[in-house]
N, C-alpha and C positions, 0 to 999 in steps of 0.2 A: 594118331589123330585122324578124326574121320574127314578133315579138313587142309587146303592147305594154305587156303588165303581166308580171311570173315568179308563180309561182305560190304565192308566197309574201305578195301584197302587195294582194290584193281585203280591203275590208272592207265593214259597211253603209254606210258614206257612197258607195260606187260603184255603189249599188242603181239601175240605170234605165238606166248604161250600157256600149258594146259596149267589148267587150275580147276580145282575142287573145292566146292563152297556145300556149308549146310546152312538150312534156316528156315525161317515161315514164310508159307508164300502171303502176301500183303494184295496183290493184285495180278488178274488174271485177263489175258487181251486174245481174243481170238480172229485172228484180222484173214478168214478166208482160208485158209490154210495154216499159216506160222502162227501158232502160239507163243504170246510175248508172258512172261513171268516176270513178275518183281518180285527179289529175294530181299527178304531181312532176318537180320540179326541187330543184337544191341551196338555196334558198330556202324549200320549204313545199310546202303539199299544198292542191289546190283541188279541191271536185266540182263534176264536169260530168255534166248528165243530157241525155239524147239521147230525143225522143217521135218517137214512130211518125208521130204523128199529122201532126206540122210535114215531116217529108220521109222518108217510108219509105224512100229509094234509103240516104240517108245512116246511119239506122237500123240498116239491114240490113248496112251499114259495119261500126258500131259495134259490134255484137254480135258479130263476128268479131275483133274485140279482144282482145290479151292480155298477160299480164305481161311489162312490158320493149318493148313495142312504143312507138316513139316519132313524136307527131304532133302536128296544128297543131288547135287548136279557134278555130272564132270562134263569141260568142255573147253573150246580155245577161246581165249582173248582174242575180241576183233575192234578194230575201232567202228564207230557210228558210223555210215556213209551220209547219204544225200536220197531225198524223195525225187519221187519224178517229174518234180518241176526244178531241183536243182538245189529244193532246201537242205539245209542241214539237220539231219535227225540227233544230233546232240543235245544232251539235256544238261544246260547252264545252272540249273539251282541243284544237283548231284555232283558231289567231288565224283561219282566213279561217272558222269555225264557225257566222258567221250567214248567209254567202251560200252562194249555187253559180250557176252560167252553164249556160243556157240554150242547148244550142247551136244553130246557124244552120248554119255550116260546121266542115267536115272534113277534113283530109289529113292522110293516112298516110305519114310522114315516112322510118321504117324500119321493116318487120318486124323483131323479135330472132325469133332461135330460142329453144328452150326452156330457161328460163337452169337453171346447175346448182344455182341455190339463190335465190331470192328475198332481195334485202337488206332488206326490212323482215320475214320471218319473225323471230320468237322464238325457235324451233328451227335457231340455224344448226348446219352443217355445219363438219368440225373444221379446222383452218386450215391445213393443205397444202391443201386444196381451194379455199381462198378466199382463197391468195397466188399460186396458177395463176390465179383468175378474179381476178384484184384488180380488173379495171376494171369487175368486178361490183363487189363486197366495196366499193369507194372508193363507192356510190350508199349506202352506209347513212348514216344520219345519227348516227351517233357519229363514224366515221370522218370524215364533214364538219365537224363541231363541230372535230374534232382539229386540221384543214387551216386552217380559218379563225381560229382560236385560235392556232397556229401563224405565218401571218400577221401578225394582228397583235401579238403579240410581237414578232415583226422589225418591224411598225412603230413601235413603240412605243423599241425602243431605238433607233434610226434619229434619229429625233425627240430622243430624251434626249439621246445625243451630240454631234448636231448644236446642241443649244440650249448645249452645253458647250465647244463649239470643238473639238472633235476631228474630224479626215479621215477618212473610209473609204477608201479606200487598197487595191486588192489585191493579193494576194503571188502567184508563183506555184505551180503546180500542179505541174509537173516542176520538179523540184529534183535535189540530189544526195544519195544514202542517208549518213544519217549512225547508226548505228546505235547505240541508248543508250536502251532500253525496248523499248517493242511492236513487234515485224517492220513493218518494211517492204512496201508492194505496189513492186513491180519493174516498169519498164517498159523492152522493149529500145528500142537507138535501131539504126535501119535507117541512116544516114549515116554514127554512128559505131561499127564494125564491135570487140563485145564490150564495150563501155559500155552503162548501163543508167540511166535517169533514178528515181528514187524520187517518187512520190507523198506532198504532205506527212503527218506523224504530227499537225502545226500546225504553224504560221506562226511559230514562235517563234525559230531563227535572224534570218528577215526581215526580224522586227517589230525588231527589236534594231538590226538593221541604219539600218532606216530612224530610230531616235532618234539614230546616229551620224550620220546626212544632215542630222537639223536636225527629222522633222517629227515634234513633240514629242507631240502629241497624237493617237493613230492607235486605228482601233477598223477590223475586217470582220467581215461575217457570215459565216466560214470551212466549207470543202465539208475535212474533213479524213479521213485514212483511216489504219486500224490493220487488221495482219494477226493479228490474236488471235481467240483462242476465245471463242467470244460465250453473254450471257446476257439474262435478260429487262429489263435497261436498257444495252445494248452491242449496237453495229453495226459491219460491217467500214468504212463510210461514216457520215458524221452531220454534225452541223452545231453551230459553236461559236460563242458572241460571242467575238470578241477584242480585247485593251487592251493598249496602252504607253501609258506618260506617262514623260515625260524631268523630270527639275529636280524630283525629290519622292519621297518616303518613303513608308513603308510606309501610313501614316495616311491619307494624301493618297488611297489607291487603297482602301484599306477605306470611307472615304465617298465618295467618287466610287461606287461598286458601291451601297453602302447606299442612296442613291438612286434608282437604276435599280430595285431591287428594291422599293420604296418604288412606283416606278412602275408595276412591275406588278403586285404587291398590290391598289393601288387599283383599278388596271383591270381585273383578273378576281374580286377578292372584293370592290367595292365598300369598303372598308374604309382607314383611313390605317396602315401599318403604324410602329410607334414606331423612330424612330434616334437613337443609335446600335443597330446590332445587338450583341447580346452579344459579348463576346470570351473564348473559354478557353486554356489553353496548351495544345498536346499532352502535356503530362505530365501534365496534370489532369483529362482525359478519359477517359485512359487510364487511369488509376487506380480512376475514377467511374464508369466505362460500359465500358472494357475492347477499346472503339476506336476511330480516327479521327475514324468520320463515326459519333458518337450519335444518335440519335432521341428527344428533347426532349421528347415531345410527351407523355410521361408519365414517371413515377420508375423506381423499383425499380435504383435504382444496386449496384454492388458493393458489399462489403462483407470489411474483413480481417480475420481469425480467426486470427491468428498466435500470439498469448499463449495464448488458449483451447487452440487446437488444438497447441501444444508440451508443455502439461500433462493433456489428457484422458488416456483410456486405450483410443483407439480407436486402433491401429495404422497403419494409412492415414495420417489425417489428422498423428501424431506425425512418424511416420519422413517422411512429407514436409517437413515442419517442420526434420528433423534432418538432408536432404541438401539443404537450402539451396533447398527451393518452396517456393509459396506455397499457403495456405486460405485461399479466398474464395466467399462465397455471396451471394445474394438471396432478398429476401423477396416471393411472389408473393400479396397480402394477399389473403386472404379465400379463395383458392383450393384450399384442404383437402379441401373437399367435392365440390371439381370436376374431382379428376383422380384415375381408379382408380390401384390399382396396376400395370395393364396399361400404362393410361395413361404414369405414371412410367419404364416400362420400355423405353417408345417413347420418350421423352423422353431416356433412358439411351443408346439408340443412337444418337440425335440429336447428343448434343454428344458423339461417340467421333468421330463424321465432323470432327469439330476438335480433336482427338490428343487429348481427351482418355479415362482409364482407366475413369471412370467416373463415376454421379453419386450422391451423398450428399444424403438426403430427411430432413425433420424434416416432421411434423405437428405444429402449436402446439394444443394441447386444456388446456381448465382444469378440473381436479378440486378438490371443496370449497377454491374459491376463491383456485387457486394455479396460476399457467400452467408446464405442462413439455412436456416432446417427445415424443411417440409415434414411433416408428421400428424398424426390425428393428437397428440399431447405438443405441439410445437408451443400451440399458442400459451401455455404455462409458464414460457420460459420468455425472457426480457430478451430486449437485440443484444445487450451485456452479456448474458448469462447463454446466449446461443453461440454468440462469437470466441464465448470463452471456454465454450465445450470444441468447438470445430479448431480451434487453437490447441489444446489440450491435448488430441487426437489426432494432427494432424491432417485435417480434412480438407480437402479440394472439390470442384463441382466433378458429380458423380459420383460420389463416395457413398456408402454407407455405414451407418454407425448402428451400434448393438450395445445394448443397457441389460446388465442384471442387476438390483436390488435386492438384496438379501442379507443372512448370515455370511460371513468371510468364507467359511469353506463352502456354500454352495457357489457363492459366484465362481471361486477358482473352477469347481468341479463341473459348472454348467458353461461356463465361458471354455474353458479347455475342451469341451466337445465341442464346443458350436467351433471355434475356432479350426482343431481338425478336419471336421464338418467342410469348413468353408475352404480351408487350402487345398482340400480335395477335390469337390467341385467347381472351385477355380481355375482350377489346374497353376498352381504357384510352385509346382516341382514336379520335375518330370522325371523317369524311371532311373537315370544315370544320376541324379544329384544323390548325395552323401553325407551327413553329417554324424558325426561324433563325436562323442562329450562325455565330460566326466560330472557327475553330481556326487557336492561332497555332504557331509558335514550335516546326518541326517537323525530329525528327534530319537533319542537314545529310548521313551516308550512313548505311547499314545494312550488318553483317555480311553476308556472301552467303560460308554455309556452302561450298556444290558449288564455286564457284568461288575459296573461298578467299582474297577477297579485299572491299574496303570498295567500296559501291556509291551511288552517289548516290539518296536516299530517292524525290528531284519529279525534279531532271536537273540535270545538271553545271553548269547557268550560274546556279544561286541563291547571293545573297551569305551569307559568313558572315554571324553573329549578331553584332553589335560587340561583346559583352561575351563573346564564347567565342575570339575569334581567338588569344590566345596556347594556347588548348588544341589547333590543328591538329594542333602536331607530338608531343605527347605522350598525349592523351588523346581522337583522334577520335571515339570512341564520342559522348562528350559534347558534342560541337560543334553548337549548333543552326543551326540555318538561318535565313535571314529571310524566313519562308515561309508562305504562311497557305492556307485552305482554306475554301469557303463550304460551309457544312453544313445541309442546308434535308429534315426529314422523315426522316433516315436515310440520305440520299443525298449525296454528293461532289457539289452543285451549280457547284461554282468553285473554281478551284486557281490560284496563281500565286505571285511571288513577288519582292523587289527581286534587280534582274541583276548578277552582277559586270561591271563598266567597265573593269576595270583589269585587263591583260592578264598581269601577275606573278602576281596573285592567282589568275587563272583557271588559269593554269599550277598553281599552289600546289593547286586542287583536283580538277583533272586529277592530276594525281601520285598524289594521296591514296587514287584509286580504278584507280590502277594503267595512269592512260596516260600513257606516255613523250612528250616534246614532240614529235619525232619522228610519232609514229602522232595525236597529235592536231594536228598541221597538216594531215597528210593529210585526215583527217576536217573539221575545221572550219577551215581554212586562210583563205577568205574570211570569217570572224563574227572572228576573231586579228586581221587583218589590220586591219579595220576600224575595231577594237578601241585600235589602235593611234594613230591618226589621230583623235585626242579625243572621246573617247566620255564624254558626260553621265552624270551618274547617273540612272540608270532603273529602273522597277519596271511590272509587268504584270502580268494573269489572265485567264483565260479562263473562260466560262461555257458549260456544255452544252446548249445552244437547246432537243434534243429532252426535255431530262429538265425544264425547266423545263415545255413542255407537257403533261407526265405530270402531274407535281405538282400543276400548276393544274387541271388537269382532272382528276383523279384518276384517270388512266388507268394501268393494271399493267405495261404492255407496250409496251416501245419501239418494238415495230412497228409497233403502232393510231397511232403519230403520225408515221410517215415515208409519203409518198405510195407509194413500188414496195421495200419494206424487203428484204433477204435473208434466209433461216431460218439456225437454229442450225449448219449447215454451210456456210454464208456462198453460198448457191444463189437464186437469182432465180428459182423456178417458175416465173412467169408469160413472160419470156424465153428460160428455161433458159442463162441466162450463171451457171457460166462457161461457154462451149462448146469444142469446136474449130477449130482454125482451118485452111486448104487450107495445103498442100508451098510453094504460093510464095509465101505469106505470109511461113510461118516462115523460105526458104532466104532471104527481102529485108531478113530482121533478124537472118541468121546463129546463126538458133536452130535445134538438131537438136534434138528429144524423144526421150527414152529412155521409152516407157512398159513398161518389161519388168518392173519395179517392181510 
């Protein structure tokens, strides 16, 4: 080892002796003579001071030092003394703050050139520049936190499984495109000339596969990839926990999870988290919060205004009433005083970006002793009809209230943003608050207007609901699924769901969503097949590795926790993949490119 301690790991109990440290020098202090050095490594930060006086050759080394240079120190542990007024020259916010080394010797390991941005600056640089330099950008210590938090999460569930009898097990990577959500990455095969292997979407034919072979208990920590348009928690790449269990129900895999998540609670927040986790339906969420994945972590639920809003005398809200929408608002308490009208009107075009027409404002204010509405539409509404809105919503002076009129899923879908919206800039949760939940009991398919046909909601292999199955052939709107969703912060933390076994049944909802058996042998011919040949009853989910370290870390951006992430146009800067590729590359996998496009 070129090393005998990292630079993370001197304290005063080593005061007296020699240690050898490597790393990057981070800062360089020239105070007249003694050259001060801060060392780092992924570990911590050690100073090392260099005197003139013990070796001018090496001295004269040091002071040609500079940011990003990496080298070898040997030299004594000494504690900090005192300045010469009598201060203490220890540094409080460094675990190694009461020593520093003395050095003896010196080697310069690598010059760096001048880097484009220093990773311990305050002022970085904006992040095209620092996903070209990532193997800068990855020396900050956020980014290391993210890595090593990252880690042990994988080990942590590693651990939990295994003490539960489950196999890691891995599936593979070239598969066959089965297409049935997000695109596909395509890969040609050079052997077989116009075939093309598919990169898994998950592991979920596989895993299925494998509870037909018998191994009942299966979990990996999956490399999965999606060709979709990406946002600040989505990569064309990422990483998943994944579970089957054979011989068990829904129940059996919400506390199995509850568990795990129990596990890593304690271990990043110190704290026990209480199980069971809640459970809600999706039609009660929906109703409540206006979508799937709610954010818990504070109120300000929906609210329906249908009787109100069919008798007022404000036009909007009636005539929507009268072609069969819905009026529904929220109460943002206390926040009257907090938002101009400017304000409101940015808010206005805010939820127009989620279809809807517009937004409808109440001011709650009490005049001698009696609460009504201030609003440019107040006057529309009767003192009945205002008191039995601020009743409705519970309103108090200072309140604000917030109207959409609309179709049923726009208000869910416009009232759920503003809603987020506003417990953000309210601030109604602060970094340490936690919530999670479970959402069950979700539409087994969805209309899909463009294609005119029923679309599976998760994907084609969730069982019916047992209490909906004689509505398949008459009333599929209403068919739930046995399908549940871990909902942690706002975010889709875990999806999954019990598998259809029985190969009639899968048929039955193939059909539903418009695939002939015909075109779904083709497509899943080996998972049919399988299927065939006594397939247990099984149920599975899967969890999003990198969004659980956001959450726990409190980090906004799924990139800060992938070691070489790609930007919003799915580009590696730092490699520049995708790239091109030479004429016989392409003519060995029988690919011509047309780039006249």
């Amino acid at each position: 080892m070129l090393r005998t301690h990292t630079c993370g790991d001197l304290r005063k109990d080593h005061v007296g002796e020699s240690t050898t440290l490597c790393g990057w020098v981070q800062n360089y202090r020239d105070h007249g003579g003694l050259v001060f050095i801060d060392l780092r490594d992924r570990y911590g930060l050690t100073q090392v001071v260099f005197n003139p006086d013990f070796d001018p050759e090496m001295h004269a080394v040091a002071r040609d030092l500079r940011a990003e240079d990496v080298i070898q120190v040997t030299g004594e542990v000494i504690a900090r003394g005192v300045d010469g007024k009598g201060k203490s020259l220890e540094n409080p916010k460094l675990p190694t703050g009461q020593i520093e080394v003395r050095a003896r010797e010196l080697s310069v390991l690598n010059k760096s050139k001048t880097p484009p941005f220093e990773p311990n600056s305050q002022n970085l640089p904006n992040e095209e520049l620092r996903l070209k330099y990532r193997f800068i950008d990855l020396r900050r210590k956020p980014l290391q936190d993210a890595m090593v938090m990252k880690h042990r999460l994988m080990q942590i569930t590693r651990n939990y499984f295994d003490i539960k009898g489950f196999l890691e097990i891995e599936t593979p990577i070239l598969g066959k495109s089965t297409p049935e959500g997000a695109r596909d990455y395509l890969v040609p095969s050079r052997i077989h000339e116009g075939a093309f292997y598919a990169l898994p979407q998950s592991p979920q034919i596989y895993k299925q596969i494998l509870m037909v072979a018998g191994y009942d208990r299966y979990y990996q920590i999956a490399r999965c990839f999606r060709d979709e348009d990406l946002r600040a928690d989505r990569q064309p790449e990422f990483t998943q926990v994944d579970i089957e269990m054979a011989f068990v129900e829904r129940e059996d895999v919400l506390t199995t999870i509850d568990g795990l998540i129990a596990a890593y609670y304690e271990a990043f927040k110190g704290k026990e988290l209480p199980t069971p986790l809640p459970r809600f339906s999706h039609a009660e969420v929906m109703e409540r919060f206006g979508t799937d994945k709610p954010d818990m972590r504070f109120g300000m639920e929906l609210v329906d205004v249908k009787e109100i809003a069919a008798e007022c005398g404000f036009g909007v809200f009636k005539g929507t009433i009268d072609n069969g929408g819905r009026v529904r608002g929220i109460n943002a308490k206390g926040a009257a005083g907090k938002y101009s009208r400017k304000d409101i009107d940015g808010l206005t075009e805010f939820v127009k970006g989620y279809g809807a027409k517009g937004l409808a404002f109440f001011r709650v204010k009490e005049e001698e002793g009696k609460l009504q509405l201030d609003s440019p539409i107040a006057k529309f509404f009767e003192p009945e009809h205002q008191a039995a809105i601020i009743e409705k919503l519970g309103g108090e002076a200072g309140d604000l209230l917030f109207f959409v009129a609309d179709k049923a899923p726009v208000t869910s879908a416009a009232l759920a943003a503003l809603r987020n919206r506003l417990g953000k800039e309210l601030e109604l949760y602060g970094p340490d608050d936690f919530d999670c939940h479970w959402v069950l009991d979700f539409p087994l398919v969805v209309w899909d207007e463009e294609e005119n046909r029923w679309e599976a909601e998760h994907h084609p292999f969730c069982m019916v609901h047992p209490d909906d199955a004689d509505l398949m052939a008459t009333d599929p709107g209403k068919v739930r699924a046995a399908s549940y969703d871990l909902v942690c912060n706002g975010y889709e933390a875990a999806s999954g769901s019990v598998r259809i076994h029985d190969p009639k049944v899968q048929q039955q909802v193939f059909d539903l969503i418009g695939m002939s058996a015909e075109e779904a042998e083709k497509r899943f011919d080996f998972l049919l097949e399988a299927l065939r040949y006594g397939a247990p009853p099984h149920a599975g989910i899967a969890l999003g590795l990198d969004r659980w370290v956001m959450m726990f870390g409190d980090i906004p951006n799924i990139r800060d926790v992938i070691a070489f992430p790609k930007t919003q146009k799915a580009s590696d800067l730092m490699s520049g993949a995708p790239g091109e590729v030479d004429t016989k590359q392409l003519k060995e996998l029988h690919i011509k490119v047309d780039a006249s496009k």
